[in-house]
N, C-alpha and C positions, 0 to 999 in steps of 0.2 A: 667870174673868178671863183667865187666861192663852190658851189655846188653846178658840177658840169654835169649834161645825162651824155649820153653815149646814146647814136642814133640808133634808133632800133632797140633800145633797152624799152620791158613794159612793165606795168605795172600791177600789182595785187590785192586786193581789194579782202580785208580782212574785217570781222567783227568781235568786241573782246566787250567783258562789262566791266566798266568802272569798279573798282573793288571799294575808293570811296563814295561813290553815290549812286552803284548798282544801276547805272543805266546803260545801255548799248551804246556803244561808239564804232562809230565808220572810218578806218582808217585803211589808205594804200600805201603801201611795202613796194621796193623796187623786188620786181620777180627775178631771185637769184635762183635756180638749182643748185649750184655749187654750194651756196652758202652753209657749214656746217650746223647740225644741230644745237650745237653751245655759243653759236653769236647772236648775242641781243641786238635788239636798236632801242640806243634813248628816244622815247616822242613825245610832245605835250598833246596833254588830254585833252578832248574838247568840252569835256563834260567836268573836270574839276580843276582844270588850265595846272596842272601838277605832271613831274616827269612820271613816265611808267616807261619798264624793260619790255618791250615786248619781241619773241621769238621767230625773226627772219624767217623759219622752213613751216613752224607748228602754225605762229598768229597766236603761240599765246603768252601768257603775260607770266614777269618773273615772278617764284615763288607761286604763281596760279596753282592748286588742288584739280585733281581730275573731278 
């Protein structure tokens, strides 16, 4: 009920660093193309269990600095 996939939806495999404990985290994103460049997704960290925005099209994280 909660979270349905849709057959044939895949997945995207992004890497962003912790901005509190500066480590690398492995996270995958549903691969949207559509998806605009200004929609975030909430995810918990695996590296400091804390929400972070991270960006659907980019893989990167709100407020992230180039």
């Amino acid at each position: 009920m909660g979270s349905e996939r849709q057959i044939g939806s895949t997945m995207a495999h992004t890497l962003f660093t912790c901005p509190s404990t500066e480590l690398k985290v492995q996270h995958w994103l549903d691969d949207d193309e559509d998806a605009p460049e200004t929609e975030y997704e909430a995810i918990t960290c695996k590296a400091c269990a804390r929400l972070h925005l991270i960006n659907r099209r980019t893989g990167r994280l709100l407020g992230q600095e180039d």
